[in-house]
C-alpha positions, -999 to +999 in steps of 0.1 A: +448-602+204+462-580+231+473-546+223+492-530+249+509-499+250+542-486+256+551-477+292+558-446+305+593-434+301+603-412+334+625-390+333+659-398+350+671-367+371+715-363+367+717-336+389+699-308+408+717-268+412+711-241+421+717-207+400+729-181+418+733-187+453+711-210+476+687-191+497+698-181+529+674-197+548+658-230+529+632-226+555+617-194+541+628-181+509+632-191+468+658-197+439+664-206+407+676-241+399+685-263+369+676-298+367+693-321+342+682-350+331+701-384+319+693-378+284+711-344+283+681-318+285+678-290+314+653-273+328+651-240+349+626-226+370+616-213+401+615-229+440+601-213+466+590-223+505+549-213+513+562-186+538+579-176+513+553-167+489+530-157+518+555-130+532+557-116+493+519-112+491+516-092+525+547-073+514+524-064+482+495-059+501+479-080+478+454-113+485+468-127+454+501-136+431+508-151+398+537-152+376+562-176+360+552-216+368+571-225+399+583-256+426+564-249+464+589-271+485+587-272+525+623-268+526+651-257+497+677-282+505+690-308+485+666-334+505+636-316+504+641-306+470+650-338+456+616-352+466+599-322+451+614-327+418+615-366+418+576-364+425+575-338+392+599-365+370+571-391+382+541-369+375+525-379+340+559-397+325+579-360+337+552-335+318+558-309+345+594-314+339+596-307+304+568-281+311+589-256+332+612-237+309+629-269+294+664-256+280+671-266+249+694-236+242+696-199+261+660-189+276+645-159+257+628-130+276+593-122+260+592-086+238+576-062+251+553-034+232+575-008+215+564+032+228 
């Protein structure tokens, strides 16, 4: 007997935005976008360019950065971003997909201490 199990299911990417504007230069810079997915759920996150994130650091002074999870694409185009996010639907059956701020309703900022 043979037991085999089910094959991954990968998610199937509807469309790619951006929110806000696009950056003005997809060679150097970052945005927001939203990627839904054929079976009706979103997510939204971050995309920045390596210069991008290098320029910030040396802006800060800092050797260092961390923060919300995010996309590192060459360029923030429709083409280069496409691959990017294909490559994260492929990824372990989309995991990264679902893992960057799915939406399933409006995003909620985190509380903070009360003074």
């Amino acid at each position: 007997m043979v037991i085999s199990s089910p094959r991954p299911v990968i998610p199937r990417i509807r469309s790619i935005e951006f929110v806000g504007a696009p950056p003005e230069n997809p060679d150097s810079g970052s945005a927001d976008i939203r990627v839904n997915l054929e079976d009706g759920s979103a997510s939204v996150f971050g995309v920045l360019t390596p210069s991008h994130a290098a320029h910030k650091m040396n802006e800060a002074g800092k050797d260092f950065s961390y923060g919300d999870p995010v996309l590192f694409a060459r360029r923030l185009d429709q083409e280069g971003l496409g691959k990017a996010v294909e490559a994260m639907a492929a990824d372990m059956s989309g995991f990264w997909l679902r893992y960057y701020n799915s939406q399933r309703g409006e995003k909620k900022k985190p509380k903070g201490r009360k003074k």
